[in-house]
C-alpha positions as a Markdown table, in Angstrom:
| # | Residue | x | y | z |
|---|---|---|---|---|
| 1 | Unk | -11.9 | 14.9 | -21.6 |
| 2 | Unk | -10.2 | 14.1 | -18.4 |
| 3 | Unk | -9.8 | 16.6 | -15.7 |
| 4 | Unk | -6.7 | 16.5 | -13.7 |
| 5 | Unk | -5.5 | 17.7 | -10.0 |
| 6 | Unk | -3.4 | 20.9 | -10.2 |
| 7 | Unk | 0.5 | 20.0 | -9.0 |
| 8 | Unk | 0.8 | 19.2 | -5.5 |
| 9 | Unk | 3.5 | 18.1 | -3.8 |
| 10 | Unk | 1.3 | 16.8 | -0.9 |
| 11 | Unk | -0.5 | 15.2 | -3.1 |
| 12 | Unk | 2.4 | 13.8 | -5.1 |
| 13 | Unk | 3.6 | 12.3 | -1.8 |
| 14 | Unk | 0.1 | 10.3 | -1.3 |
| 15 | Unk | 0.3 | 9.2 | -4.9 |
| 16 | Unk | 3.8 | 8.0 | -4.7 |
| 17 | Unk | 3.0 | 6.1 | -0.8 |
| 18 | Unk | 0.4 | 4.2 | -2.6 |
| 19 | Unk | 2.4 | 2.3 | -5.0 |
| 20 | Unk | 5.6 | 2.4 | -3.4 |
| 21 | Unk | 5.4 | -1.2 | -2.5 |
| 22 | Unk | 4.6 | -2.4 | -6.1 |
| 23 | Unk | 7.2 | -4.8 | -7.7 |
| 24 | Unk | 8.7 | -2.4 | -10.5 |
| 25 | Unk | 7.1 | 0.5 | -8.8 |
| 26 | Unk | 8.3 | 3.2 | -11.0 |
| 27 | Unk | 6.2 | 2.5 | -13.7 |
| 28 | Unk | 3.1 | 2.8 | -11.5 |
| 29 | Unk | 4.1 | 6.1 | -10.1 |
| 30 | Unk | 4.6 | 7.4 | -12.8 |
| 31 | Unk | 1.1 | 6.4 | -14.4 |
| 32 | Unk | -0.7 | 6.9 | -11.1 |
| 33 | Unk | 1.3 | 10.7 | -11.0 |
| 34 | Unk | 0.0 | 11.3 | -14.9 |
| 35 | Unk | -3.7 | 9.7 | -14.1 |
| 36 | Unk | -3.6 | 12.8 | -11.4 |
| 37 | Unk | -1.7 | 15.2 | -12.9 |
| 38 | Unk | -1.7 | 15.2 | -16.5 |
| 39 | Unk | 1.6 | 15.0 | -16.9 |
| 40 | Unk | 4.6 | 13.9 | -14.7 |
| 41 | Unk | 5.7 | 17.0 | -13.2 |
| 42 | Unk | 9.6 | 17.4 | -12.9 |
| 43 | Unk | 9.7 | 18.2 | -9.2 |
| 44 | Unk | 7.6 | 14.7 | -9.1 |
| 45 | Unk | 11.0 | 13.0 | -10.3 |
| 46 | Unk | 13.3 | 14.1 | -7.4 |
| 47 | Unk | 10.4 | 12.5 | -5.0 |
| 48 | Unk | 10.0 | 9.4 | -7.1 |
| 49 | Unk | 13.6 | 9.0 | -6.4 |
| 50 | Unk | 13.8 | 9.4 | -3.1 |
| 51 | Unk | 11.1 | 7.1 | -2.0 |
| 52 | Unk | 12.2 | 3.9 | -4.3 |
| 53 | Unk | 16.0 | 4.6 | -3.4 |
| 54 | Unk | 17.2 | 5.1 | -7.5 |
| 55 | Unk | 18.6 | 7.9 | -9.0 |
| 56 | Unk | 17.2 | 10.9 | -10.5 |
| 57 | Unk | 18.6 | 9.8 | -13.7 |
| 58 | Unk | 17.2 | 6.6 | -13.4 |
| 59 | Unk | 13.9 | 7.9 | -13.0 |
| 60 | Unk | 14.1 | 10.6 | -15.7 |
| 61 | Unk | 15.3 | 8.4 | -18.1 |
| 62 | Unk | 12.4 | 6.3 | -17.8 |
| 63 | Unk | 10.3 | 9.5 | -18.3 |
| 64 | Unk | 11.9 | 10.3 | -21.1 |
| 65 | Unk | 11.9 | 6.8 | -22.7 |
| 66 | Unk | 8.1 | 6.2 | -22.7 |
| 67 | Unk | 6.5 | 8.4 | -25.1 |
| 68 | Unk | 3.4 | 7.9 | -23.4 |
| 69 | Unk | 5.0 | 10.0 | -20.3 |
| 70 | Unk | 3.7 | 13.6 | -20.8 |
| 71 | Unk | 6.4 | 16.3 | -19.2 |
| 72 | Unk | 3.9 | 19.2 | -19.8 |
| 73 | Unk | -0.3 | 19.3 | -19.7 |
| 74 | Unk | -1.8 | 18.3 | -22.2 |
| 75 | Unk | -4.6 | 20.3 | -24.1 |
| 76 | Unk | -8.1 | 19.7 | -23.1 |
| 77 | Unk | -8.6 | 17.3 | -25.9 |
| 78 | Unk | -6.0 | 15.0 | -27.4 |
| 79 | Unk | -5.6 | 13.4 | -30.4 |
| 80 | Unk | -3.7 | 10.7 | -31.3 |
| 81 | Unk | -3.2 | 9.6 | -35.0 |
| 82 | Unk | -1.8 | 6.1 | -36.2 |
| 83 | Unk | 1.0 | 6.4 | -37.7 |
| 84 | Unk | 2.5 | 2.6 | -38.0 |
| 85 | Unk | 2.6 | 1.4 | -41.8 |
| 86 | Unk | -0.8 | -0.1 | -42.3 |
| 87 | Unk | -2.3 | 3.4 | -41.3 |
| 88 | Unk | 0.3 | 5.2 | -43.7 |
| 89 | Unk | -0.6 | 2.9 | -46.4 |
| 90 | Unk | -4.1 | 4.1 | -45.8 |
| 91 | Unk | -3.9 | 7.5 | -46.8 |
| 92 | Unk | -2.7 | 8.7 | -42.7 |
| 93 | Unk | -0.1 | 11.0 | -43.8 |
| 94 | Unk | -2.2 | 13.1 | -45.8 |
| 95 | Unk | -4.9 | 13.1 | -42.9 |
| 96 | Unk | -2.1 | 13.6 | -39.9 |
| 97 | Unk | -1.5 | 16.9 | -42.5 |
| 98 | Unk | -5.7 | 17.7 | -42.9 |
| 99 | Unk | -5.9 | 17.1 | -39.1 |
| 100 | Unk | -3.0 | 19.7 | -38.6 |
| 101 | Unk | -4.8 | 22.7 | -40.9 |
| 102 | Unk | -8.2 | 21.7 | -38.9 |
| 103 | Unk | -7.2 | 21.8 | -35.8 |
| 104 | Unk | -5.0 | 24.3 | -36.2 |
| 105 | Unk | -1.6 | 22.8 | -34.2 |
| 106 | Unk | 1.3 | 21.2 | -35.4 |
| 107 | Unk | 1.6 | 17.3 | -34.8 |
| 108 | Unk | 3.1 | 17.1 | -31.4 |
| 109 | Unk | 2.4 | 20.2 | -30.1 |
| 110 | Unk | -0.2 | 21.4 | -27.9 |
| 111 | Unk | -2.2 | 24.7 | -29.5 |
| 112 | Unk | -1.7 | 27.7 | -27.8 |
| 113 | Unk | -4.6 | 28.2 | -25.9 |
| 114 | Unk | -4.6 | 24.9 | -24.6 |
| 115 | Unk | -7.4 | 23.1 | -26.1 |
| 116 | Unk | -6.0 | 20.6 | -28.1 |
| 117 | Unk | -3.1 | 18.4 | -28.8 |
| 118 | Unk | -2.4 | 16.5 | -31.8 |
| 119 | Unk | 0.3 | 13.7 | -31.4 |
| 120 | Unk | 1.6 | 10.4 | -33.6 |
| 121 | Unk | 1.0 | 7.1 | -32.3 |
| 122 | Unk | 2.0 | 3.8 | -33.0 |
| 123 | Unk | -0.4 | 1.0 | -34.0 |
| 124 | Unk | -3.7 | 0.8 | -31.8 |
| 125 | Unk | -3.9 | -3.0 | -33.2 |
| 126 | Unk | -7.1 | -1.3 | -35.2 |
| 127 | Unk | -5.2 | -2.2 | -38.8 |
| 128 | Unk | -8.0 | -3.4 | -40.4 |
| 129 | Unk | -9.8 | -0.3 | -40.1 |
| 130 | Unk | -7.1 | 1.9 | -41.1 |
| 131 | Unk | -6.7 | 5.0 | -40.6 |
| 132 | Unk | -7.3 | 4.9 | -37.2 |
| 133 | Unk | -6.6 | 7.1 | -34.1 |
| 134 | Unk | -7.4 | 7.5 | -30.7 |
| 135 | Unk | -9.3 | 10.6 | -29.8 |
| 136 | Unk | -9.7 | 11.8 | -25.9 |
| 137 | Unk | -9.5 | 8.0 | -25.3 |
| 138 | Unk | -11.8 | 6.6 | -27.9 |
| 139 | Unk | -10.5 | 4.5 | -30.7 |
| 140 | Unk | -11.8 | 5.4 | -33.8 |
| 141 | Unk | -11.3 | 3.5 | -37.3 |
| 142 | Unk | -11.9 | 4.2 | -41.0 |
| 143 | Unk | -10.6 | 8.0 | -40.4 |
| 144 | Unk | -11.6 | 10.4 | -43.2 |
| 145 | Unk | -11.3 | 14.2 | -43.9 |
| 146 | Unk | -15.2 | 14.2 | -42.6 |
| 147 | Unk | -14.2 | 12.3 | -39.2 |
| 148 | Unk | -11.4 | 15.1 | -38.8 |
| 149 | Unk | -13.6 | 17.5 | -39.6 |
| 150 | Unk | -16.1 | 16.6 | -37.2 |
| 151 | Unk | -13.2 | 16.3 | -34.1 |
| 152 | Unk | -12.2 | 19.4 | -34.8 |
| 153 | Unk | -16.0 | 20.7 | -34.6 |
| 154 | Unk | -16.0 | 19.3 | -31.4 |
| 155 | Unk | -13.0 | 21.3 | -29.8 |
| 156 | Unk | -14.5 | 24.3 | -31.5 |
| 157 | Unk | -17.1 | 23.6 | -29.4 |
| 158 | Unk | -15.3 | 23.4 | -26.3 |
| 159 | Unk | -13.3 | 26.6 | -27.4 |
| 160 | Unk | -17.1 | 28.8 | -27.6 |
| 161 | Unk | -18.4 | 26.9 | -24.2 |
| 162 | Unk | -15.3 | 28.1 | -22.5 |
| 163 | Unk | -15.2 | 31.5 | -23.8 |
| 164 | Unk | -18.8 | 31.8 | -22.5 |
| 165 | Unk | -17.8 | 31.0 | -19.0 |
């Protein structure tokens, strides 16, 4: 699980004077702002603007484009599930549906209570060990009810550790 920065426009600024210079530096912002953040904060865009001399509309729309650009936090835990055709003809369209009922949060939503979110990808290259997915940055392969039920045993988990705090 990462652990991000809360928003700080301070610290926004800092990110964005790093990689200013970069050739193309938009795309690094951006990924150095979602490293920080989470997520690339709207007031971020304005900023990003500003400092590389583009439009807002140039820099939303690349924000919007990437699917991999977050616009909100993410939960605590994220899971990614293939869903390119060699996954699908796995059996991942009945597990993305399993995975939904486990974990309790639609696909591409973030559950209430912020501990998880489920989302579709789009081929991690792990084809031959379809179903795979790609679970708070680990690649897994050969996916099964059991693996799902195990991940979502996991955030359970981290749901009873932080109702302890």
């Amino acid at each position: 699980m990462a652990v991000h920065e809360p928003w700080s426009t301070e610290r926004a600024a800092q990110v964005i004077q790093q990689h200013r210079h970069l050739d193309g530096a938009a795309m690094p912002i951006l990924h150095a702002l979602q490293e920080t953040f989470g997520f690339v904060p709207e007031p971020a865009v304005p900023m990003i603007a500003d400092s590389l001399n583009l439009s807002r509309a140039e820099v939303w729309g690349v924000v919007t484009f990437y699917h991999d650009f977050r616009r909100e936090p993410a939960g605590r835990h994220v899971v990614k599930l293939c869903a390119a055709e060699a996954c699908q003809s796995m059996g991942a369209t009945a597990l993305a549906s399993y995975a939904e009922e486990k974990l309790g949060v639609a696909m591409g939503e973030t559950s209430a209570d912020g501990r998880v979110t489920l989302e579709p990808i789009y081929c991690l290259g792990l084809c031959a060990c379809a179903p795979s997915a790609l679970v708070n940055g680990h690649l897994l392969g050969r996916l099964d009810e059991a693996a799902i039920d195990e991940i979502a045993q996991e955030v359970a988990r981290d749901g009873a550790k932080e109702m302890a705090r």
